[in-house]
Structures are given as C-alpha cells and as structure tokens.
N, C-alpha and C positions, 0 to 999 in steps of 0.2 A: 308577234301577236297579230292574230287574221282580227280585221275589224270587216264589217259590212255592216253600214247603216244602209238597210234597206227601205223599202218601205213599210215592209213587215216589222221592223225593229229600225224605226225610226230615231227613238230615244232610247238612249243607254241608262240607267242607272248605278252606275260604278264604286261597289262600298271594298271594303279590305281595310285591312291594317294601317297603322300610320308607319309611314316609312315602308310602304310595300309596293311603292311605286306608279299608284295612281293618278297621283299629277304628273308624274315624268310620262307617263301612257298617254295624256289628254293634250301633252306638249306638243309627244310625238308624232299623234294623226293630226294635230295642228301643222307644224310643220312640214308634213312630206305633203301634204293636200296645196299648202304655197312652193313647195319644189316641184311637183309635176305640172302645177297651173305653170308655171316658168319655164317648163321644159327641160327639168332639170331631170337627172339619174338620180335613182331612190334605193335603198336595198329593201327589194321585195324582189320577191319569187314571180309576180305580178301585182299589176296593178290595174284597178277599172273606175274614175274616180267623175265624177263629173263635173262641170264647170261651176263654180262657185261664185255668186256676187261679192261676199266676203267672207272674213272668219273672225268671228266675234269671241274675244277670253275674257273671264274673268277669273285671274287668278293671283293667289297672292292676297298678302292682307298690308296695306299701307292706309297713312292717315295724313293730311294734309292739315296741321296745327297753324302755318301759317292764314290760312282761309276761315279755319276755325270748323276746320271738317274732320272727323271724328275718322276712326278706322271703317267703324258701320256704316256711317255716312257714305263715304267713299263706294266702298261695296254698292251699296244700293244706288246710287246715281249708277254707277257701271254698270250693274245690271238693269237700271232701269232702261241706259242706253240700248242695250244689246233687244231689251220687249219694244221698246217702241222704231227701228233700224232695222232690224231682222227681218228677213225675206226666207219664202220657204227654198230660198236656193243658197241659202249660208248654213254656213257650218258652225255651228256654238258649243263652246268648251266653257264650262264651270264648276269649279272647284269648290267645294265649301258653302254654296251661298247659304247664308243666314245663321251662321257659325258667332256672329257678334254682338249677338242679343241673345237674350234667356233663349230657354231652349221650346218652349212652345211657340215664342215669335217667330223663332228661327223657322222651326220644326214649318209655319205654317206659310212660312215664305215661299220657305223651299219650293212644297208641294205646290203654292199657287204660283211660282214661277215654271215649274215644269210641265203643271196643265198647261196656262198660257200658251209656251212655248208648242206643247204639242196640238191643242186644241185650233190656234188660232193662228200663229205663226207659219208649222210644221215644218218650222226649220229641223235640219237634222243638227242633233245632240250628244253630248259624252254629260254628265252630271254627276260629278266624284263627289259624293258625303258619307259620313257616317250616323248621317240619320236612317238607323234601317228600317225606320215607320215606312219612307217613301219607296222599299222595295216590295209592299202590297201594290203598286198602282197597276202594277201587270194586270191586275186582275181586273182593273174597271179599264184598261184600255189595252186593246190589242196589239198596236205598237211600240208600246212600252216595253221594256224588257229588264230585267237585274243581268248586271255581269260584275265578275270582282277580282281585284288581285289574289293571287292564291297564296298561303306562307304553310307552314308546318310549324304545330308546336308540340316542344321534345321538353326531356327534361332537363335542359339545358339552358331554355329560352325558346326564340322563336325564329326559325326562317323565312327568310323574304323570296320567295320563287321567282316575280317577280313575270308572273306569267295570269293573263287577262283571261276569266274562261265563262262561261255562262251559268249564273247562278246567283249567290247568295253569301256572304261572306260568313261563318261563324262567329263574328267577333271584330274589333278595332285594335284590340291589346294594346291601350295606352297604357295599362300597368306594366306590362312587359318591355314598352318603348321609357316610360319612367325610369323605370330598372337598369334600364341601358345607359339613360342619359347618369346614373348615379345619384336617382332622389336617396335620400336617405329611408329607411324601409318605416320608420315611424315615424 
C-alpha cells in the first residue's frame, strides 16, 4: 500500500470494514517510518520519509481497574497525550478514538481531535474509524482526505482485499463480521 502523507494530504481518514485491515495498515506505516529512522531495510519498492521527532499510537482498547481507570478513560488521557506532545514533525496513528462513549460523544471527539490535530499540531496522521460523519471533513479542509480498506461483498459474505486506496468506504459490515464470528441470527 503506497501511503504519502503530504502536505496536500496531511491527514488520512481511514474507514472500511471491521477486520479489513485498517489497524494492521496504521501499524504498518508506524513501523517502517522507526526501521528507516534506524536505518534499517523496509520492503518497498522506495522510500522518501522524513525525520520524525516521534510516533505517537493510539491503539487498542485497555483499562487499567487497578487505578480505577475505565477503558475510555485510558483512551482519552492517551490521546490527550499525543494533543498536548505532538509536534508538526510526528507521525500519529489512531485507531477508534472515541469508540467508548455513546456515539455522539465519541462522534464529536473524534472530529475535535482531528481538527486539533490538523489545525493546530499539523502533525501528519493515519485516523482509522468507522464514523463516516468524519469523511465530510475533506470538504472544510484541504488537507484532509478519506482513504479506506477495500473488501468485496458476494453472496457468500465479504472479502477483505486488504488493499488502502482513496475514497470512501461503503460500509463497516459488522453484520457480516457478527455472522463470521457465529452470533446467532436472532
């Protein structure tokens, strides 16, 4: 998958499927961006990456009970981490934020952490959800952009491609990942 966070397309918004490989993608350019800063061998065809202060993830959903810190909780100090640390020369990967509160809380996290982010940070970003509210933003900001895992769906169920491309997802298909895992159909 060709990524270029430009300046043109500074922030990604990354929807698709569940199980269609969108945090394994946000993992991926996390990682080869700390093996070329090392000097290490990547498999690409090329690469052009620039020097990065750090790389800030939030990913994953854990809760710290001993503390008496909630799963949300957690989340949001993390991400608060990464708004008030981030420099426009870090790389930010976030998966899900605001997935752990109702969905207008979430919904409006979300968005005000990816303004932030591009507003005022302008750190460059990957931002996997399945809120596709937040794939209007293209349109009040120029570097903004939607991209999404690709799957196909047959009458069989659903393919995971498995492939990052510029756009707009159709869909999440947690009914169809339901189906997979064996909910029961009633």
């Amino acid at each position: 998958n060709t990524t270029q966070l430009t300046d043109n397309e500074s922030l990604w918004v990354v929807t698709g499927p569940n199980m269609g490989g969108k945090s394994t993608y946000l993992r991926q350019v996390a990682q080869l961006c700390i093996m070329t800063q090392c000097g290490s061998f990547i498999p690409a065809e090329s690469a052009q990456l620039p020097l990065l202060d750090r790389i800030f993830t939030r990913i994953g959903a854990s809760d710290n009970v001993a503390e008496g810190k909630s799963t949300f909780l957690v989340e949001m100090e993390e991400t608060a981490h990464i708004c008030q640390y981030a420099t426009k020369n870090s790389l930010v990967i976030l998966d899900e934020v605001g997935r752990g509160t109702s969905t207008f809380d979430g919904l409006a996290i979300a968005q005000a952490v990816i303004e932030y982010l591009y507003t005022t940070i302008k750190a460059r970003c990957l931002f996997a959800t399945h809120y596709h509210e937040l794939t209007t933003l293209p349109e009040q900001f120029n570097g903004i952009v939607s991209y999404y895992a690709t799957s196909k769906k047959t009458n069989d169920g659903i393919i995971f491609l498995h492939k990052i491309e510029k756009g707009i997802a159709n869909g999440s298909f947690g009914l169809d990942v339901a189906h997979l895992a064996h909910l029961p159909k009633s």
